[in-house]
mmCIF file as Biopython writes it, N, C-alpha, C and O atoms, coordinates in Angstrom:
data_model
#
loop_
_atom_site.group_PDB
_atom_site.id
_atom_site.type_symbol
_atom_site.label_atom_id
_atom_site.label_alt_id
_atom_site.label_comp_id
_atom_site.label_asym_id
_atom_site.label_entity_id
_atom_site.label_seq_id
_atom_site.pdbx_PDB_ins_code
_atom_site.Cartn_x
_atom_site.Cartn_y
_atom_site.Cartn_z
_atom_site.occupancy
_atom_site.B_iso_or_equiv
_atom_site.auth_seq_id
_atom_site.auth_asym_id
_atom_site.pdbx_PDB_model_num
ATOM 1   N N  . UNK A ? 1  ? 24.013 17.522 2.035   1.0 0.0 1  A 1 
ATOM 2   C CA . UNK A ? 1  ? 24.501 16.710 0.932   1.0 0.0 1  A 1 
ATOM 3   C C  . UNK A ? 1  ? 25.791 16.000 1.308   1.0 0.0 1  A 1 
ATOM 4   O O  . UNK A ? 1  ? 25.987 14.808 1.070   1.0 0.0 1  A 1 
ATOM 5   N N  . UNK A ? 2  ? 26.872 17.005 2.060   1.0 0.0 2  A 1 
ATOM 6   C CA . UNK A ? 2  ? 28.001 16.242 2.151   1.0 0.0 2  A 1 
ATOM 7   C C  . UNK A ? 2  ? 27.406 14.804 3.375   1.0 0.0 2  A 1 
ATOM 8   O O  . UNK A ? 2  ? 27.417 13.679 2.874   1.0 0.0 2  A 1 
ATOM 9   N N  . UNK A ? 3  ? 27.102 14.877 4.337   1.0 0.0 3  A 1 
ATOM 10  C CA . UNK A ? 3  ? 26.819 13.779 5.184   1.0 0.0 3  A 1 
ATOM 11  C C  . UNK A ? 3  ? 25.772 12.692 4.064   1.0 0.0 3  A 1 
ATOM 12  O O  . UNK A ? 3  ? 26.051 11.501 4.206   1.0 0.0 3  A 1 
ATOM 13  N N  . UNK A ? 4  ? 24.767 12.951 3.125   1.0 0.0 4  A 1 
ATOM 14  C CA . UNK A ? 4  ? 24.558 11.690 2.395   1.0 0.0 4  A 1 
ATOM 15  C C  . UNK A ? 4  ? 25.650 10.973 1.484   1.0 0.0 4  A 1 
ATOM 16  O O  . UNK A ? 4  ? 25.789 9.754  1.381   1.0 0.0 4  A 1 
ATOM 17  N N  . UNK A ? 5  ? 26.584 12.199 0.685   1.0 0.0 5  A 1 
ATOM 18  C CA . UNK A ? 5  ? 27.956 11.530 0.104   1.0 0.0 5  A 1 
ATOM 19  C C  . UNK A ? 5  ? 28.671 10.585 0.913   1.0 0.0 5  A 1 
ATOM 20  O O  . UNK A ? 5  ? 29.135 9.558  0.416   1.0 0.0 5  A 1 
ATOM 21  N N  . UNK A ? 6  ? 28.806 10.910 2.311   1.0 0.0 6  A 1 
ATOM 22  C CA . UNK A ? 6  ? 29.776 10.261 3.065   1.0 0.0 6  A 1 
ATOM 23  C C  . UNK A ? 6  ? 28.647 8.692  3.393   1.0 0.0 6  A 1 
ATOM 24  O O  . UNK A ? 6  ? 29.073 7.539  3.455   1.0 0.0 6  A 1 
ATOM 25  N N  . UNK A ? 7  ? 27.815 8.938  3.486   1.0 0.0 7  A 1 
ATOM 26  C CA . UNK A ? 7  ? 26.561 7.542  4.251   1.0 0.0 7  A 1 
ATOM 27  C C  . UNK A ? 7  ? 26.604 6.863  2.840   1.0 0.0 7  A 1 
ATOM 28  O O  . UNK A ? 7  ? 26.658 5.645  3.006   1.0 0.0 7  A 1 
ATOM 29  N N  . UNK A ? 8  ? 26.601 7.219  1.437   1.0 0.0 8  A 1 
ATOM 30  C CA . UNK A ? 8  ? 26.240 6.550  0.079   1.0 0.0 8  A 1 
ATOM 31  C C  . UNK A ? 8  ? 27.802 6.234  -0.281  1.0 0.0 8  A 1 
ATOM 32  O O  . UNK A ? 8  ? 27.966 5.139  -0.817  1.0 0.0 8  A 1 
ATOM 33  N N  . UNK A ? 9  ? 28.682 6.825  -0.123  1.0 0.0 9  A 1 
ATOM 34  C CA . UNK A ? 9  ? 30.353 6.395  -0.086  1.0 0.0 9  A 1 
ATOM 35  C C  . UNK A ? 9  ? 30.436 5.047  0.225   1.0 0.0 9  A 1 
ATOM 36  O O  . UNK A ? 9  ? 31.031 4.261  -0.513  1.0 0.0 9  A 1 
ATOM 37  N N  . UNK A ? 10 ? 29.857 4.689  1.320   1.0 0.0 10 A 1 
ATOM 38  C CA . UNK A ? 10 ? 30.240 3.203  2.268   1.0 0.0 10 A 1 
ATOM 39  C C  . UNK A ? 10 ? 29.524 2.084  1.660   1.0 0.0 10 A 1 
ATOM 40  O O  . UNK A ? 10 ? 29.825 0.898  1.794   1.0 0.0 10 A 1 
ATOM 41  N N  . UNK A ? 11 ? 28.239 2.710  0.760   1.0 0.0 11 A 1 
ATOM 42  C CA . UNK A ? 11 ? 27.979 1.813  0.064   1.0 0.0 11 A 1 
ATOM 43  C C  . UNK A ? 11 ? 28.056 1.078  -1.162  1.0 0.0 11 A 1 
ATOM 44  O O  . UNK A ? 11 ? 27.467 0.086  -1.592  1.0 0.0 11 A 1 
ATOM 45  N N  . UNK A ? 12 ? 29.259 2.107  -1.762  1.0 0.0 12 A 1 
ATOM 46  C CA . UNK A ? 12 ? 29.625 1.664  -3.096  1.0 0.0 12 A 1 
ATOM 47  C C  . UNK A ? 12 ? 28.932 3.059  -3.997  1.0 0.0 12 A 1 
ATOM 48  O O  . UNK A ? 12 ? 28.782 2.782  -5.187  1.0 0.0 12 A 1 
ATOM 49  N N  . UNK A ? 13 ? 28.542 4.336  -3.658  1.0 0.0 13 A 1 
ATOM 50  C CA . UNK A ? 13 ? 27.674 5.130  -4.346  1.0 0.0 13 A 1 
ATOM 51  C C  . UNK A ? 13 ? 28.326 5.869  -3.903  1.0 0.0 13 A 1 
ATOM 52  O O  . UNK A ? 13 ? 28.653 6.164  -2.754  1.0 0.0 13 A 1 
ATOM 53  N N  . UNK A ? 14 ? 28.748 6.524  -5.738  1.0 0.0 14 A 1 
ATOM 54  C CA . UNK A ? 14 ? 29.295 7.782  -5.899  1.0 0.0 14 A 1 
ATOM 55  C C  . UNK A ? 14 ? 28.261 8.970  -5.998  1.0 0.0 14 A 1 
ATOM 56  O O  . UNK A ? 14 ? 27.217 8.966  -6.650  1.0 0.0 14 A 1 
ATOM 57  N N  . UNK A ? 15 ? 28.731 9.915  -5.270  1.0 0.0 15 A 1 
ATOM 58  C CA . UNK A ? 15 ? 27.533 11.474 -5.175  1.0 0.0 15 A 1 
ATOM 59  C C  . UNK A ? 15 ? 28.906 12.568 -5.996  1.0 0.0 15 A 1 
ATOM 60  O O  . UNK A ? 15 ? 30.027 12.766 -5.528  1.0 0.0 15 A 1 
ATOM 61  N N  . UNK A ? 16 ? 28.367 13.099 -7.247  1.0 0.0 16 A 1 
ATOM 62  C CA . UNK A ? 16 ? 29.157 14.252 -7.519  1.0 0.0 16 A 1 
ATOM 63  C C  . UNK A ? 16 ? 27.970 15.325 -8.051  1.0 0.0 16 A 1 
ATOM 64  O O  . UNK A ? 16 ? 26.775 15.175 -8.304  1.0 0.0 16 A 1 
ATOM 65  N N  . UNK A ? 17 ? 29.003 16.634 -8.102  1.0 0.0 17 A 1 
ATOM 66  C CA . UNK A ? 17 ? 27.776 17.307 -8.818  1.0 0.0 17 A 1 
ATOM 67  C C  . UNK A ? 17 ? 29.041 18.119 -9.321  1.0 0.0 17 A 1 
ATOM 68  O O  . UNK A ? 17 ? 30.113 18.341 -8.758  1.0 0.0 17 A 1 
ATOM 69  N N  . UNK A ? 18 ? 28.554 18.497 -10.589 1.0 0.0 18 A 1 
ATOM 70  C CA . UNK A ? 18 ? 29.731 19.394 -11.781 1.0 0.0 18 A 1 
ATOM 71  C C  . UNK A ? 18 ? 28.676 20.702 -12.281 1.0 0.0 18 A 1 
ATOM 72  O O  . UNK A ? 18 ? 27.707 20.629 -13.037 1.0 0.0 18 A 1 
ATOM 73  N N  . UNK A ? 19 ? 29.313 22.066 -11.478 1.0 0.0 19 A 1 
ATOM 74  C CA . UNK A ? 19 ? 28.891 23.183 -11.602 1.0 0.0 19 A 1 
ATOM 75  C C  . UNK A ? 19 ? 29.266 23.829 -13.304 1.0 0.0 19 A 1 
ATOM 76  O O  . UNK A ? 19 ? 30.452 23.671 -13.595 1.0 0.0 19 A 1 
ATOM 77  N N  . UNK A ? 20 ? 28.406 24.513 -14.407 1.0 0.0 20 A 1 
ATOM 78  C CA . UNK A ? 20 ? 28.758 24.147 -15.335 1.0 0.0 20 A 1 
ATOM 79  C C  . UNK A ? 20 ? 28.646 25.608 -15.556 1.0 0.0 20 A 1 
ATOM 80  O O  . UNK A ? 20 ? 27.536 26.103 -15.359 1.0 0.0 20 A 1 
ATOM 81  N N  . UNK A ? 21 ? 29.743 26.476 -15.983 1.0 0.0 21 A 1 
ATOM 82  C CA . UNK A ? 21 ? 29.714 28.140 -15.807 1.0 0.0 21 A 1 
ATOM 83  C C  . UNK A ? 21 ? 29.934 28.473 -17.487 1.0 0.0 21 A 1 
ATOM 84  O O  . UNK A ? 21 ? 30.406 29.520 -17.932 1.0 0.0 21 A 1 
ATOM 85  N N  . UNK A ? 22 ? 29.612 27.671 -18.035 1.0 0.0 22 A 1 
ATOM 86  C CA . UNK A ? 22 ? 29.486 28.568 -19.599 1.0 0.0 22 A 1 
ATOM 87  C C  . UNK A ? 22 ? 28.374 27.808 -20.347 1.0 0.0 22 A 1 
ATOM 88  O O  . UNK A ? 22 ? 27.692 26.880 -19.914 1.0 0.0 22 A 1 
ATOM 89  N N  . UNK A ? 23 ? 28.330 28.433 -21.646 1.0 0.0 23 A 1 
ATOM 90  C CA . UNK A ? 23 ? 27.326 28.297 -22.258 1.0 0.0 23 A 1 
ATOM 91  C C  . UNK A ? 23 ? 27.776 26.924 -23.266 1.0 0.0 23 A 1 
ATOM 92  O O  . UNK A ? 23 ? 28.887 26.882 -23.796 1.0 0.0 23 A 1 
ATOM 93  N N  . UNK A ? 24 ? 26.679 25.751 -23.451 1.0 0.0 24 A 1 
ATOM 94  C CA . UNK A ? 24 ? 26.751 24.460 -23.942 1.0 0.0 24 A 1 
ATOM 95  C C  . UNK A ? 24 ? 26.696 24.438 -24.778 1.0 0.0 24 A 1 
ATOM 96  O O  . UNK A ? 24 ? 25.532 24.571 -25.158 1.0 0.0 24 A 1 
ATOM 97  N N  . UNK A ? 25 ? 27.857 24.249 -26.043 1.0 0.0 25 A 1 
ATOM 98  C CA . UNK A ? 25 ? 27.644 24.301 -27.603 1.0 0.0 25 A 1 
ATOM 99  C C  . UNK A ? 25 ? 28.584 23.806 -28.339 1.0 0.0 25 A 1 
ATOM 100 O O  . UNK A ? 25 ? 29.714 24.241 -28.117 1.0 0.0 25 A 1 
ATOM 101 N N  . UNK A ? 26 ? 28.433 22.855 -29.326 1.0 0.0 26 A 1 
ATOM 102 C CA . UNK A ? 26 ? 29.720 22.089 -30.112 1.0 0.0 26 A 1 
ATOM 103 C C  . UNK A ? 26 ? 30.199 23.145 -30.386 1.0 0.0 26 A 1 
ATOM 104 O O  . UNK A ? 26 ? 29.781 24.281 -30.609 1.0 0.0 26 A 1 
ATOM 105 N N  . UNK A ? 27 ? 31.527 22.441 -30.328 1.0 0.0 27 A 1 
ATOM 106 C CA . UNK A ? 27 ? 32.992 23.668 -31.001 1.0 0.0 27 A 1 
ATOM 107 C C  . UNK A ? 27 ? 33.514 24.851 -30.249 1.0 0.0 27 A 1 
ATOM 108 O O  . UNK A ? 27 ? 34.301 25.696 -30.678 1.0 0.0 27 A 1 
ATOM 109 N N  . UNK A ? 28 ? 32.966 24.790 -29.072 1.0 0.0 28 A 1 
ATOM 110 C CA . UNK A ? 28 ? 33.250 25.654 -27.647 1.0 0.0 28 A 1 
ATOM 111 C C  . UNK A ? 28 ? 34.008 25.089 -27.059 1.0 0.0 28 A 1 
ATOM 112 O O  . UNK A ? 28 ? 34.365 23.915 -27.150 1.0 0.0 28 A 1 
ATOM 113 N N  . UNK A ? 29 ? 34.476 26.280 -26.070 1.0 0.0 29 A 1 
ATOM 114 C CA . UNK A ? 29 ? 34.960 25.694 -24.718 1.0 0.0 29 A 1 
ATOM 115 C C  . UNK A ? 29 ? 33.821 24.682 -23.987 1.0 0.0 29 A 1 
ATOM 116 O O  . UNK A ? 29 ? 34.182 23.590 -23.546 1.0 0.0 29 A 1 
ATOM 117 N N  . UNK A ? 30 ? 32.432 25.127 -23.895 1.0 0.0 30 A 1 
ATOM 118 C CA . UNK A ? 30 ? 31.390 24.521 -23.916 1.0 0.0 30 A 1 
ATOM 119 C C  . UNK A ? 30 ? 30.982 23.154 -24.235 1.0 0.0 30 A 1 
ATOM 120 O O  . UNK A ? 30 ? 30.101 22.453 -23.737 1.0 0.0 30 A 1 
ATOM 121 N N  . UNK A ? 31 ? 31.754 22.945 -25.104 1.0 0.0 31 A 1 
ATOM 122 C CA . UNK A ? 31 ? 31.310 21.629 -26.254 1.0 0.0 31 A 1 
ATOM 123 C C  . UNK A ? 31 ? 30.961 20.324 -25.376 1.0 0.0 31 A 1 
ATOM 124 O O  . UNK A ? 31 ? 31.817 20.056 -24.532 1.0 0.0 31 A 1 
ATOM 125 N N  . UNK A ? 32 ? 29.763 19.409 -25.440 1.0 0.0 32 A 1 
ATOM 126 C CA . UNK A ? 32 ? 29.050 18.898 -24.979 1.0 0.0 32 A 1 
ATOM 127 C C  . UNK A ? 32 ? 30.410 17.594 -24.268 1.0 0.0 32 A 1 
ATOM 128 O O  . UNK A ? 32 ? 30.847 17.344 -23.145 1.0 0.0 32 A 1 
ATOM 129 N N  . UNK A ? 33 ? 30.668 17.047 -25.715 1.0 0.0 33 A 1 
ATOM 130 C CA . UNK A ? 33 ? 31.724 16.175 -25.522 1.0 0.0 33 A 1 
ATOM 131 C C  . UNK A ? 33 ? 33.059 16.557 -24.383 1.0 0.0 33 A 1 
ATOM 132 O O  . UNK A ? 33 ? 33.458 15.642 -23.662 1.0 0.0 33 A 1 
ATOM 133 N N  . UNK A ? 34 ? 33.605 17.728 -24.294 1.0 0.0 34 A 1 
ATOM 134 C CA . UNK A ? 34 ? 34.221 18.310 -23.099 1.0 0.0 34 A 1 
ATOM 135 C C  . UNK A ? 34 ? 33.929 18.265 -22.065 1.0 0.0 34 A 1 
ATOM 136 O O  . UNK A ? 34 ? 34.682 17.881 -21.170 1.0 0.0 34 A 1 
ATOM 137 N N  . UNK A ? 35 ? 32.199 18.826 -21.826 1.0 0.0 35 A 1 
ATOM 138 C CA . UNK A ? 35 ? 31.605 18.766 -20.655 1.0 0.0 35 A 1 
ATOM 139 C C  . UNK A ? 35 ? 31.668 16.806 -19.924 1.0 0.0 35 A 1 
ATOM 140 O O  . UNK A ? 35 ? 32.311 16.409 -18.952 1.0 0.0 35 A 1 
ATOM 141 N N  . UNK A ? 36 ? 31.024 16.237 -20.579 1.0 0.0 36 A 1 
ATOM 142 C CA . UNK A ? 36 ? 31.330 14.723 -20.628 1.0 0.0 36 A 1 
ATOM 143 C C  . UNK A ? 36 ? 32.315 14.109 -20.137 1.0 0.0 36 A 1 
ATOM 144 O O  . UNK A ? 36 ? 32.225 13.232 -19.277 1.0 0.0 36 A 1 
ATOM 145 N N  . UNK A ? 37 ? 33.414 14.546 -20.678 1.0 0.0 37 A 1 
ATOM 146 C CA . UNK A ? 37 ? 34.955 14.195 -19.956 1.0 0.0 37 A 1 
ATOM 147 C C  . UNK A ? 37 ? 34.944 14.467 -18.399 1.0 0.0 37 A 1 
ATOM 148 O O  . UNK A ? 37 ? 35.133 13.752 -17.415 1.0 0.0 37 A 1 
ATOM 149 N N  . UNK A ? 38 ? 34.497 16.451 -18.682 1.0 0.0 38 A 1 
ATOM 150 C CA . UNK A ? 38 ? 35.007 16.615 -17.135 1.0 0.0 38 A 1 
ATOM 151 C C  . UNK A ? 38 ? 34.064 15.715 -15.916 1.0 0.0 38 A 1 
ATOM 152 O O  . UNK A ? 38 ? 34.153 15.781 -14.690 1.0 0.0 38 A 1 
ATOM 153 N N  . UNK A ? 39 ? 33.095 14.821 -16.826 1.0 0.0 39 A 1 
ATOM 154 C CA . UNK A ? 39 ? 31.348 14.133 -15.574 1.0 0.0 39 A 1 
ATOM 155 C C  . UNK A ? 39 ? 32.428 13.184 -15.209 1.0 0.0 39 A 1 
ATOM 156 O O  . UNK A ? 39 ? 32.494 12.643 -14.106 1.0 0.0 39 A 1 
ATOM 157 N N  . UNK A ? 40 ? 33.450 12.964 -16.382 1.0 0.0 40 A 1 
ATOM 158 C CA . UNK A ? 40 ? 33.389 11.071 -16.568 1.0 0.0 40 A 1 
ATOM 159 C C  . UNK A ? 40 ? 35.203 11.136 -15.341 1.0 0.0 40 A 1 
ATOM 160 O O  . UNK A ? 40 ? 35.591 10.238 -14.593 1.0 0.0 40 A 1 
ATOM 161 N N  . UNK A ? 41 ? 35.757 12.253 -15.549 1.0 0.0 41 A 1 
ATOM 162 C CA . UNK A ? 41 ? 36.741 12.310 -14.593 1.0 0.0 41 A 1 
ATOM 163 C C  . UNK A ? 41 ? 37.036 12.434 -13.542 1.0 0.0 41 A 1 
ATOM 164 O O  . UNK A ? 41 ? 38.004 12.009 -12.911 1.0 0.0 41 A 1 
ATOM 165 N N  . UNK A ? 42 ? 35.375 13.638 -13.010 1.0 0.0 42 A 1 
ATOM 166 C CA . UNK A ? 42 ? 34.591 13.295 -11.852 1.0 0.0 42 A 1 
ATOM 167 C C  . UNK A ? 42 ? 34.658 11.934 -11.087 1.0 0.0 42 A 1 
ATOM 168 O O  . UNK A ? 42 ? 35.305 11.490 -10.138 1.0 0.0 42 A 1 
ATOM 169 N N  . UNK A ? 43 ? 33.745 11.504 -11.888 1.0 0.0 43 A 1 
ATOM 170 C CA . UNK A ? 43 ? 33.457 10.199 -11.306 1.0 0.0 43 A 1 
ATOM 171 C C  . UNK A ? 43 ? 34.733 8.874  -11.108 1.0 0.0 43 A 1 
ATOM 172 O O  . UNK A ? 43 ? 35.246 8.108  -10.292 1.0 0.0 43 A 1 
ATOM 173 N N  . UNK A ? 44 ? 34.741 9.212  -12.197 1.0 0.0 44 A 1 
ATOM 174 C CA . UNK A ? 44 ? 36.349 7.897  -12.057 1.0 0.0 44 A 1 
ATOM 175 C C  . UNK A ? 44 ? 37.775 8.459  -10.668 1.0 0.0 44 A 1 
ATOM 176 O O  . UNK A ? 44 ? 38.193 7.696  -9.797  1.0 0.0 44 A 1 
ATOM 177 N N  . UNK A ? 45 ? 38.194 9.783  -10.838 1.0 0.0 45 A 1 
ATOM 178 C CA . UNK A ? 45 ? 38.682 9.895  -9.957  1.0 0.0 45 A 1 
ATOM 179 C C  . UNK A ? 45 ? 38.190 9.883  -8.369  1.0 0.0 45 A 1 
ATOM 180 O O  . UNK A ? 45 ? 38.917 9.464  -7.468  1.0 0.0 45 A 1 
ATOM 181 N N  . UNK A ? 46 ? 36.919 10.375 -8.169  1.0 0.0 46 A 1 
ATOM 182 C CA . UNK A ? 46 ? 36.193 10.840 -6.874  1.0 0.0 46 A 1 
ATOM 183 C C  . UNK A ? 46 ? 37.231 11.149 -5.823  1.0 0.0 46 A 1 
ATOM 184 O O  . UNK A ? 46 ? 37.629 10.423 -4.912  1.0 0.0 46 A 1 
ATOM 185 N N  . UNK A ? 47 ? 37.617 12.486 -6.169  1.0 0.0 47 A 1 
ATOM 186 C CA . UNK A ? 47 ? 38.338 12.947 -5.100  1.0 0.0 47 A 1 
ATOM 187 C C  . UNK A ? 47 ? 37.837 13.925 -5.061  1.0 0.0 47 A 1 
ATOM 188 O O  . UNK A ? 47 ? 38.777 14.702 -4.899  1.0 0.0 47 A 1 
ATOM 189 N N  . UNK A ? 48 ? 36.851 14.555 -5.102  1.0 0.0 48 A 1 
ATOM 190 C CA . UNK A ? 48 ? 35.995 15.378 -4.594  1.0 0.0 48 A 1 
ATOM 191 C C  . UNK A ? 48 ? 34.269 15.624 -4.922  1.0 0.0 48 A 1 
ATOM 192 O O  . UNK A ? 48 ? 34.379 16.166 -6.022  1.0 0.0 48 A 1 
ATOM 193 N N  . UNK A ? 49 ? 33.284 15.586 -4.749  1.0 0.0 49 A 1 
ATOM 194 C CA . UNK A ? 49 ? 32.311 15.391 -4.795  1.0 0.0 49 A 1 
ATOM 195 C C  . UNK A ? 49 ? 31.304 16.071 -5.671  1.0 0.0 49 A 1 
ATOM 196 O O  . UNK A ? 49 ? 30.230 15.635 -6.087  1.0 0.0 49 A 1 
ATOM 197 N N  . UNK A ? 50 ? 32.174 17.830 -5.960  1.0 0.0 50 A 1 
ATOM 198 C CA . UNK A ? 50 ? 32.281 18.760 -6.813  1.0 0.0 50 A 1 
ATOM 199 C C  . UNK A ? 50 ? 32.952 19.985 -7.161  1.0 0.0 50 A 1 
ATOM 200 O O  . UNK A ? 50 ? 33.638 20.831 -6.589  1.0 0.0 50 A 1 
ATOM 201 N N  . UNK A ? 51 ? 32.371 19.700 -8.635  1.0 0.0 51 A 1 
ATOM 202 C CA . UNK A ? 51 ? 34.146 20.948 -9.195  1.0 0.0 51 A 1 
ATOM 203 C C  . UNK A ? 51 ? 32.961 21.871 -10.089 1.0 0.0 51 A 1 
ATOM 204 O O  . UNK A ? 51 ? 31.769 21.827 -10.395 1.0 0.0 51 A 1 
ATOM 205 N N  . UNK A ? 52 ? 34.260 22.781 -10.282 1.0 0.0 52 A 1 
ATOM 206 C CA . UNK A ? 52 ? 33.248 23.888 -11.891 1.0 0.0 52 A 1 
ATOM 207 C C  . UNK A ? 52 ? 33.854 23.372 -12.902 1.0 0.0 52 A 1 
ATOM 208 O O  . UNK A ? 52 ? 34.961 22.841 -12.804 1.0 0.0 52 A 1 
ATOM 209 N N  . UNK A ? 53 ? 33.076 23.486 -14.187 1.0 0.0 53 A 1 
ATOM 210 C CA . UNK A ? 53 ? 33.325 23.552 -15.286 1.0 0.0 53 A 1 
ATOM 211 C C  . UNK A ? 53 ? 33.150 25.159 -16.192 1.0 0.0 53 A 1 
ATOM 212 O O  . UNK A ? 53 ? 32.152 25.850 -15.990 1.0 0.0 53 A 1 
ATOM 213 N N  . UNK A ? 54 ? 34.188 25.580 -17.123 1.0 0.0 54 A 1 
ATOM 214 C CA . UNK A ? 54 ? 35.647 24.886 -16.993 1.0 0.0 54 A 1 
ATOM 215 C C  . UNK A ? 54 ? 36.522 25.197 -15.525 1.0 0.0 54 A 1 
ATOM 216 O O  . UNK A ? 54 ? 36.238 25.956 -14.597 1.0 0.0 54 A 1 
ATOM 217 N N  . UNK A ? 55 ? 37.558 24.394 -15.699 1.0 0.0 55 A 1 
ATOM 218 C CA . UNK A ? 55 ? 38.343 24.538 -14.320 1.0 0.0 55 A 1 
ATOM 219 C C  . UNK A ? 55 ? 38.746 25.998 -14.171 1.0 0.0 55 A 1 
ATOM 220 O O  . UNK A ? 55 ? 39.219 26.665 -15.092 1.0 0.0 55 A 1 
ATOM 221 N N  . UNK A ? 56 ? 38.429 26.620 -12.438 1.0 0.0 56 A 1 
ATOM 222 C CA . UNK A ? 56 ? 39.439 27.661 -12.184 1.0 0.0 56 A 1 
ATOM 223 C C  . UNK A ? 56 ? 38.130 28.569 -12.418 1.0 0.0 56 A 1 
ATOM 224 O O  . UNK A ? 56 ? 38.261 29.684 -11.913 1.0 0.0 56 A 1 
ATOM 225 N N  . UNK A ? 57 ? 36.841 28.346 -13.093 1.0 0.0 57 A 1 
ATOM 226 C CA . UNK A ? 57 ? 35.873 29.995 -12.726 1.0 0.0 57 A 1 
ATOM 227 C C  . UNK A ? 57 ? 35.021 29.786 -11.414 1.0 0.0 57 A 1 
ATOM 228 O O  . UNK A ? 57 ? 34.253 28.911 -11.015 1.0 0.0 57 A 1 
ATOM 229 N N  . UNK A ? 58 ? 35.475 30.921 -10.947 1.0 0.0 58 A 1 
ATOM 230 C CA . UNK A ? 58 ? 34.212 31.505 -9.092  1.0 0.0 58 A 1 
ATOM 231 C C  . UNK A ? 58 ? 33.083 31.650 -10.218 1.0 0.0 58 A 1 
ATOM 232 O O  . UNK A ? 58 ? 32.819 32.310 -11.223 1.0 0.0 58 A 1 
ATOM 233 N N  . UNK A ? 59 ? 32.445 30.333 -9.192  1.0 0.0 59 A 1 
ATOM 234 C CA . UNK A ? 59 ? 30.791 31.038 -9.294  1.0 0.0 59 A 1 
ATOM 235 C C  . UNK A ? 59 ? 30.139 31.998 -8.928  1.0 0.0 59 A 1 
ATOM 236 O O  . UNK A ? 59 ? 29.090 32.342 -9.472  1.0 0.0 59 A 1 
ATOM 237 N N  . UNK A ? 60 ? 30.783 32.702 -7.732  1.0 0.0 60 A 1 
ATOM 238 C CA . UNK A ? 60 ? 30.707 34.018 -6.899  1.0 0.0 60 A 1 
ATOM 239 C C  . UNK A ? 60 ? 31.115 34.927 -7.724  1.0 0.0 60 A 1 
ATOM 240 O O  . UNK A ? 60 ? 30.802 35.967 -7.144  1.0 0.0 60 A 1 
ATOM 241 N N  . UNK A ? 61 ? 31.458 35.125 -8.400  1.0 0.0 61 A 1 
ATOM 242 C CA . UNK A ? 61 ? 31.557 36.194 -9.128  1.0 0.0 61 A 1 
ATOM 243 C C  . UNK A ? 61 ? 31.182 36.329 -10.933 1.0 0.0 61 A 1 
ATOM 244 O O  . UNK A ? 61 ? 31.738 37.081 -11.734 1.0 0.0 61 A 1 
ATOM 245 N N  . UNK A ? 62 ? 30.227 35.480 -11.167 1.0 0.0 62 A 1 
ATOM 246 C CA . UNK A ? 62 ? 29.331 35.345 -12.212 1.0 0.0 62 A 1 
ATOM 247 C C  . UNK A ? 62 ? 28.095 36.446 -12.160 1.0 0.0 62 A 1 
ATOM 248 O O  . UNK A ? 62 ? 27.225 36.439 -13.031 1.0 0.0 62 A 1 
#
């Protein structure tokens, strides 16, 4: 994946992927609209290709 990010980079194509470690539900930490932000900050910043949601939980230890 990372070597197609870097080959789709040069072409103007953003590759992210947002690991999503809780459960999806208005009025949560979860809350759909939250999740959304963290896609849309993803993408607008692209300084990294992927993060967890919320910030700061190991998936390794789920």
């Amino acid at each position: 994946m990372i070597d197609q990010q870097w080959e789709l980079k040069e072409k103007g194509v953003f590759v992210g992927h947002l690991s999503i470690g809780t459960f999806i539900q208005s009025g949560t930490a979860g809350d759909p609209d939250i999740i959304a932000e963290a896609w849309y900050n993803l993408y607008e910043k692209k300084h990294s290709f992927e993060e967890t949601f919320p910030k700061g939980i190991d998936p390794t230890k789920l």
